[in-house]
C-alpha positions as CSV (number, residue, x, y, z in Angstrom):
1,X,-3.7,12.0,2.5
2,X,-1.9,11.6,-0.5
3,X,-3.4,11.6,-4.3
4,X,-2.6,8.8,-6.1
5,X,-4.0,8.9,-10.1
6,X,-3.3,6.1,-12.6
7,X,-3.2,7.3,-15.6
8,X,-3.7,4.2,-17.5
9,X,-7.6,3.9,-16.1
10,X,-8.5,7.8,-16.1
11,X,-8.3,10.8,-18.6
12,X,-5.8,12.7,-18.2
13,X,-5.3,15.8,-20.1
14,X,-8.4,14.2,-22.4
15,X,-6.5,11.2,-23.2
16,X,-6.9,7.1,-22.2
17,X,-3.7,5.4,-21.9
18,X,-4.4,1.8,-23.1
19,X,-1.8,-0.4,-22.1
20,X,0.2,-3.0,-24.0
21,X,-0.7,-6.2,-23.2
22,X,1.9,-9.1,-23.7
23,X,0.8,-12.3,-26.1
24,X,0.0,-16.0,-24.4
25,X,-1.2,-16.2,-20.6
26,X,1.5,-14.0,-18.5
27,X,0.2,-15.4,-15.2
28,X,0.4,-19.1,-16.3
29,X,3.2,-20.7,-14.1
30,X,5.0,-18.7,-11.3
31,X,4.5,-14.8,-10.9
32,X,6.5,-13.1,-13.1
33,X,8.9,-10.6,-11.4
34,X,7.6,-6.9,-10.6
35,X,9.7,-3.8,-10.8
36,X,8.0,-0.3,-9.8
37,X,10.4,2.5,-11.4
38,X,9.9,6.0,-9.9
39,X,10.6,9.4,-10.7
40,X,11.0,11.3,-7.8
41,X,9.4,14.9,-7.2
42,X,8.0,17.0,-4.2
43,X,4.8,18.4,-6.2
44,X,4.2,15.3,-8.4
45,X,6.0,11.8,-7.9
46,X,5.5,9.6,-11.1
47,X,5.1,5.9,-11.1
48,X,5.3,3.0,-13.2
49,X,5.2,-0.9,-12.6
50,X,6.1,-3.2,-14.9
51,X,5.8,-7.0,-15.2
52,X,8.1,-9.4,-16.8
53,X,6.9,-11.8,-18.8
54,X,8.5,-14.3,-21.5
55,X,7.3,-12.1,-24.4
56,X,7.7,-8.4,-23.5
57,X,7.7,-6.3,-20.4
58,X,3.7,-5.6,-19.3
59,X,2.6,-2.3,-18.2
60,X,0.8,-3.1,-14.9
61,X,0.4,1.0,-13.6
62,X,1.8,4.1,-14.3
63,X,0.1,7.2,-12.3
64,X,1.2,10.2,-10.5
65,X,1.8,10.6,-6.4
66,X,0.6,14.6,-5.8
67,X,1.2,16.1,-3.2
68,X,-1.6,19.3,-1.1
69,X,0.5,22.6,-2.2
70,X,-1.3,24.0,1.1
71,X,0.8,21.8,3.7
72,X,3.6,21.9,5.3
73,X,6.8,20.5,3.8
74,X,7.0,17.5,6.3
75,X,3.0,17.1,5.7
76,X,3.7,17.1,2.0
77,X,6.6,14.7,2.3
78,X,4.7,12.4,4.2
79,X,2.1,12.7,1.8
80,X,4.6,10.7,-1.2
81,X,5.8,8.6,1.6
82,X,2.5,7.3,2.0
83,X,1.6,7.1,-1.5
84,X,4.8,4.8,-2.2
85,X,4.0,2.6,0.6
86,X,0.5,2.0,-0.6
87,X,1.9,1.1,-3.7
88,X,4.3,-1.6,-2.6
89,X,1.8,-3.1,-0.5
90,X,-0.5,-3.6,-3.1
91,X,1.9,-4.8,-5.8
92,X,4.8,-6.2,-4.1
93,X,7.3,-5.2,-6.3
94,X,10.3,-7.6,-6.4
95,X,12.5,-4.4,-6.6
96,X,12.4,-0.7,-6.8
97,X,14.2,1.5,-9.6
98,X,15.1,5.1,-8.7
99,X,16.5,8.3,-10.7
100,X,19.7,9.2,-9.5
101,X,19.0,13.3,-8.2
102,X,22.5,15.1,-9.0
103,X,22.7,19.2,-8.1
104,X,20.8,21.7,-10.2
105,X,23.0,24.6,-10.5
106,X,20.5,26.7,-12.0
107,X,17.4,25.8,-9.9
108,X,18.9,24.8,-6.3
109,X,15.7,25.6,-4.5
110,X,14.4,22.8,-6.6
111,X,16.7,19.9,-6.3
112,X,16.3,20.4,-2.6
113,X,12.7,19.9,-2.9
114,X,13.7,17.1,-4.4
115,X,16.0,15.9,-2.0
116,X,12.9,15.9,0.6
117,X,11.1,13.5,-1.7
118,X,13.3,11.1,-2.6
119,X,14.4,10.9,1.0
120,X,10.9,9.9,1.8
121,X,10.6,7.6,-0.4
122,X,13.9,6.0,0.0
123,X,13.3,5.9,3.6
124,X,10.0,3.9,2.7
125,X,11.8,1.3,0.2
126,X,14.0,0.5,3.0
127,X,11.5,0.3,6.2
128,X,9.5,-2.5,3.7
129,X,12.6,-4.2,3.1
130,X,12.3,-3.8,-1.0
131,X,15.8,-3.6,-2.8
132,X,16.8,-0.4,-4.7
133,X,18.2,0.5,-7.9
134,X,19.8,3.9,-9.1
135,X,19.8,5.0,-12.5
136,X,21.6,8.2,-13.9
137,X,19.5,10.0,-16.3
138,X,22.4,9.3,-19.0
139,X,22.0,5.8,-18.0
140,X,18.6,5.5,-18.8
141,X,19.0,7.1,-21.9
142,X,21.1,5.1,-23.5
143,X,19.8,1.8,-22.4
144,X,16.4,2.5,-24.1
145,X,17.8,4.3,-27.5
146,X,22.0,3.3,-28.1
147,X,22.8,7.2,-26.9
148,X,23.4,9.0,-23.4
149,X,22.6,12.1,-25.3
150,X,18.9,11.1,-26.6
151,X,16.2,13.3,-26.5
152,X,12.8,13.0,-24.5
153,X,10.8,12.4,-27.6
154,X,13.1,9.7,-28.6
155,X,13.0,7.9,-25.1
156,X,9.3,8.7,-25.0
157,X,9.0,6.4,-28.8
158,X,11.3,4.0,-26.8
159,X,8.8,3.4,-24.2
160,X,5.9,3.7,-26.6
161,X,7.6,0.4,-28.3
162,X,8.9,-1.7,-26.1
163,X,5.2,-1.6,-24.4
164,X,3.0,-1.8,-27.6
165,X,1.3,1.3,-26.6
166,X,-1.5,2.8,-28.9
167,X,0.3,6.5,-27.6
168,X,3.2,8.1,-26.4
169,X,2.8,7.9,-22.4
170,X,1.8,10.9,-20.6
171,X,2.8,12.9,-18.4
172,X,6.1,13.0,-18.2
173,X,6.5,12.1,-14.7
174,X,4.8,8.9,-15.8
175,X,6.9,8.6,-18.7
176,X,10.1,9.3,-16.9
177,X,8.7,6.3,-14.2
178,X,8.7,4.2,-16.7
179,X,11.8,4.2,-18.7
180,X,13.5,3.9,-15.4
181,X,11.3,0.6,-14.6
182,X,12.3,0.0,-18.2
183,X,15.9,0.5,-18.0
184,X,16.3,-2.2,-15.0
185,X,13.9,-4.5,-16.7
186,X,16.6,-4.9,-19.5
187,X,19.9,-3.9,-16.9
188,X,18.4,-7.6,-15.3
189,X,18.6,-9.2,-18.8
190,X,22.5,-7.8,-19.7
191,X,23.5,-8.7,-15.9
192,X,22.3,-12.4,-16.3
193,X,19.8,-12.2,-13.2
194,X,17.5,-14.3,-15.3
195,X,17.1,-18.0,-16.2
196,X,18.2,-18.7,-19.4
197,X,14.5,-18.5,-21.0
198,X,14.3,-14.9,-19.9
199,X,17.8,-14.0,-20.7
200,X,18.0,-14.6,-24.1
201,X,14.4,-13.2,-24.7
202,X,15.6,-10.1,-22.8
203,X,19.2,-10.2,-25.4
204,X,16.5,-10.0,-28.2
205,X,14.6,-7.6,-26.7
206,X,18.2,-5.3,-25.5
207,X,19.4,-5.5,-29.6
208,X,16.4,-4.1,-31.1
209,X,16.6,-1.4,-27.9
210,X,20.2,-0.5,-29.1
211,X,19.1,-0.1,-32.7
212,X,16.3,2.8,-31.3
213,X,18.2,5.5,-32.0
214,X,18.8,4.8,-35.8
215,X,15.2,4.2,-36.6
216,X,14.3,7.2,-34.9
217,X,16.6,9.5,-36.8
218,X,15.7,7.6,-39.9
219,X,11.9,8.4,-39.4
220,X,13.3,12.2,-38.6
221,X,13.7,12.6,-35.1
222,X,16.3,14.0,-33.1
């Protein structure tokens, strides 16, 4: 069975991760579109979803999918395939937002781990008939801060923005999640997927992305 942990509702690592909560009533009118953004990973698949709204994108979930060290690789696979589908069931995400996996040169035996789990889950995306979206880390990256080249800390004070949260997100799986959710939330926005309301709340939004990267080396970090 697979272990699923939000880590916006528990302590993780002694910390609550409050979420941001968007002004006005969200859920007045129709539902506001869904997009679940995943970082893939054999031992620990991390997971965000994110709802938009006409203010700023809410943080709905963001959690880890772990998988029992102590099975077998298709039990453990099956394991984050399961996890994933209990997610889309229960949120219905209008779309699904995935990290482009490229080679590891220096760690092979671990990008084929990798391989197996974002297999699964691919595989799962598709048998619920849920679009997907790949994102290169580079991508992602420059979206959220203005530069390809931008450090973690810098995409993690991205994320921490853009959602009004108290804290930098953690873990990392759940922060990577997220700034892929993130970086299709706003990809919608430049494409002109939206209605015009949304798009030129989501140009507002994209502009004071872009500047991320000067107010971060401003404040000192790089």
């Amino acid at each position: 069975m697979s272990q699923r942990r939000n880590a916006l509702s528990n302590e993780t690592s002694g910390k609550v991760f409050p979420v941001g909560m968007a002004t006005g009533n969200a859920f007045a009118g129709r539902r506001g579109s869904v997009y679940l953004g995943i970082d893939p990973g054999l031992n620990r698949t991390g997971y965000a979803l994110l709802r938009r709204t006409t203010c700023r994108p809410m943080l709905l979930e963001g959690g880890v999918i772990s998988s029992t060290r102590q099975l077998t690789l298709a039990e453990r696979v099956l394991e984050i395939g399961t996890g994933i589908r209990e997610l889309i069931e229960e949120f219905r995400p209008d779309a699904v937002a995935i990290e482009q996996v490229f080679s590891m040169a220096r760690s092979p035996k671990s990008a084929l781990l990798m391989a197996h789990a974002r297999g699964a889950i691919l595989y799962t995306i598709a048998a619920l008939d849920k679009p997907v979206v790949h994102y290169t880390p580079r991508q992602i990256k420059k979206l959220l801060t203005g530069t390809g080249a931008a450090s973690k800390e810098q995409v993690q004070l991205a994320i921490q923005r853009e959602l009004g949260l108290a804290s930098i997100l953690e873990p990392n799986d759940v922060a990577d999640a997220c700034a892929i959710a993130l970086c299709h939330y706003y990809s919608l926005s430049i494409d002109g997927k939206l209605d015009a309301g949304e798009l030129n709340a989501g140009k507002s939004k994209m502009a004071s992305s872009l500047s991320t990267a000067d107010q971060l080396a401003a404040a000192g970090v790089r």
